[in-house]
C-alpha positions as CSV (number, residue, x, y, z in Angstrom):
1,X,20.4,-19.1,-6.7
2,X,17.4,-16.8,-7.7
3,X,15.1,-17.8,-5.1
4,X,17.8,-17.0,-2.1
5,X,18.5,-13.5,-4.1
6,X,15.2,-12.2,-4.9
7,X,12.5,-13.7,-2.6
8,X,13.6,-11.2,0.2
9,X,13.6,-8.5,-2.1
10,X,9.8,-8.7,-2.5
11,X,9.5,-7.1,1.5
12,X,12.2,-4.8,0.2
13,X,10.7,-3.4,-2.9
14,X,7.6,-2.8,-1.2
15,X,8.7,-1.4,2.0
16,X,11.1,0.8,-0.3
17,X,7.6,2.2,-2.2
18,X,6.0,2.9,0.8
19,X,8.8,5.0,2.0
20,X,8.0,6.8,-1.1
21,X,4.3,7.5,-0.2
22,X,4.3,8.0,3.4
23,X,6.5,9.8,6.7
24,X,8.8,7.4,8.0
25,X,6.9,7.1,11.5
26,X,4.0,5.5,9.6
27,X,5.7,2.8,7.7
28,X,4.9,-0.7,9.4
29,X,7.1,-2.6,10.6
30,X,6.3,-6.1,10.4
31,X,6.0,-7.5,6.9
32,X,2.5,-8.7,6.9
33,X,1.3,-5.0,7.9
34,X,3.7,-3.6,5.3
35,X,1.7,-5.4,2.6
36,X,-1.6,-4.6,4.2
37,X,-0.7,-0.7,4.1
38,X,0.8,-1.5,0.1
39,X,-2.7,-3.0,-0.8
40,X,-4.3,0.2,0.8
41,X,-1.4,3.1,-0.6
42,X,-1.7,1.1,-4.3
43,X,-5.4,0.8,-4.1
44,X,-5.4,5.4,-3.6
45,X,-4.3,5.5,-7.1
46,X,-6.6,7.1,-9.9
47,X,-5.9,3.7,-12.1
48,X,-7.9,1.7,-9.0
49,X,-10.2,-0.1,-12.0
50,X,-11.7,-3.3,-11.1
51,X,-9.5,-5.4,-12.6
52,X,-6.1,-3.4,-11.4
53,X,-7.7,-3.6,-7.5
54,X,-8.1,-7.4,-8.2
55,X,-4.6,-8.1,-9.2
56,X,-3.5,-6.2,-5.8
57,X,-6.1,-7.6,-3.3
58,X,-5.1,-11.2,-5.3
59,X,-1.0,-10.7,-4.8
60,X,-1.4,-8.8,-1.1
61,X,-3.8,-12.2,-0.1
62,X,-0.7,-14.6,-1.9
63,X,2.1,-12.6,0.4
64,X,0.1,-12.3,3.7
65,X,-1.7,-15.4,3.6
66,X,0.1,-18.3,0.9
67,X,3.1,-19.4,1.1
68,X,5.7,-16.7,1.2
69,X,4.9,-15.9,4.3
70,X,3.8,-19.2,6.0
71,X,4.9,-19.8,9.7
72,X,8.5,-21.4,10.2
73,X,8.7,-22.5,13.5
74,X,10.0,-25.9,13.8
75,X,13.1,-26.7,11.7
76,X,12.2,-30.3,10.5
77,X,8.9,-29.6,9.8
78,X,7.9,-29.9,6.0
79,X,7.6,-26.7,4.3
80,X,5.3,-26.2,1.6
81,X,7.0,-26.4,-2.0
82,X,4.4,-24.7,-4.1
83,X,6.2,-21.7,-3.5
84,X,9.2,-20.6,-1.6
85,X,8.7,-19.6,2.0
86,X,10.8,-16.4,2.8
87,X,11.4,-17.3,6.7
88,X,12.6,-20.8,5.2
89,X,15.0,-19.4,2.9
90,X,16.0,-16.3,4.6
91,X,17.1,-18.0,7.7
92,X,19.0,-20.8,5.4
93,X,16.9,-24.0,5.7
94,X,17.9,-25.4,2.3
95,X,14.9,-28.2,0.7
96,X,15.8,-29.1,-2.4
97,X,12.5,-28.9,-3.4
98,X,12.1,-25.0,-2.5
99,X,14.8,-24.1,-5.5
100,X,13.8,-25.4,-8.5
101,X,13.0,-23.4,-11.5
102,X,9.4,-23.8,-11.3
103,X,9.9,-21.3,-8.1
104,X,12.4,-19.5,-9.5
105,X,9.5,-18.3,-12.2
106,X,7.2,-17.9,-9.9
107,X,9.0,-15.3,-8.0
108,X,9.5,-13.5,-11.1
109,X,6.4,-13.3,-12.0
110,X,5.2,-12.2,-8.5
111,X,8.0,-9.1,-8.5
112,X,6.5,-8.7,-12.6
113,X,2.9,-8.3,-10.5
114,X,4.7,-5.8,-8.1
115,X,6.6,-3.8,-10.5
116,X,3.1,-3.5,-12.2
117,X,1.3,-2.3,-9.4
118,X,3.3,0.3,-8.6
119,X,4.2,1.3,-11.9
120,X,1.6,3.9,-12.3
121,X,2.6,6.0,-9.3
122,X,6.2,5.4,-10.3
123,X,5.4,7.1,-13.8
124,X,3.3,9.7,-12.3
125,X,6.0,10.9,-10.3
126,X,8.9,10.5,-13.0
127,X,6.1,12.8,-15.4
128,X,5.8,15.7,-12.0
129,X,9.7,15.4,-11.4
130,X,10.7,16.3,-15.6
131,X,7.4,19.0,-15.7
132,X,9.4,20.4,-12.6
133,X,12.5,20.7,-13.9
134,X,11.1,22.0,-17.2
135,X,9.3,24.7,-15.4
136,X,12.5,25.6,-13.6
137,X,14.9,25.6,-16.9
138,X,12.5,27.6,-18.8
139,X,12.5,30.2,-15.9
């Protein structure tokens, strides 16, 4: 039941941060370009070390070109089990094989990788919205 709740949320979370960063007329549409413009929005922030711009460049390259967003074309064709596909799932083509707990962790780990990646910006902005309303209290 987790996989068919949360795996389309990963395009949604993303697409929702990106909202946050940019005008609305420069937001991609398609989800592989969404993830592309993530990578570059979450590689602008002053945290970029090494290691953080590896962990993005590693989870954009497992969206856009693994599994989750593998081509699903042909109904009856196999679909690859090491992780859940989210054309698969999201237009209901139910293999037993795709929900097992295994993927279920594995999706939870990826959103963890997310939620980490945008994290700083997140906290940067809760830390300018408070000083704001500080400023404003105190005057």
């Amino acid at each position: 039941m987790s996989i068919r709740a949360l795996l389309p949320e990963i395009e949604g979370i993303i697409t929702d941060w990106i909202y946050t960063k940019l005008p609305e007329d420069q937001v991609p549409w398609r989800p592989e370009s969404k993830a592309k413009k993530f990578r570059d929005l979450a590689f602008d922030t002053p945290m970029a070390t090494y290691t953080y711009r590896r962990i993005i460049e590693a989870a954009i390259d497992f969206v856009t070109n693994g599994p989750v967003m593998e081509e699903f074309k042909r109904w009856f064709d196999a679909v690859n089990t090491s992780f859940p596909n989210r054309h698969a799932v999201v237009h209901g083509k139910y293999d037993e094989t795709l929900y097992t707990e295994e993927n279920s962790i594995k999706i939870f780990l990826l959103l963890d990788t997310i939620y980490h990646i945008i994290s700083p910006s997140i906290q940067k902005e809760n830390i300018s919205v408070q000083q704001n309303s500080e400023t404003q209290t105190a005057g």
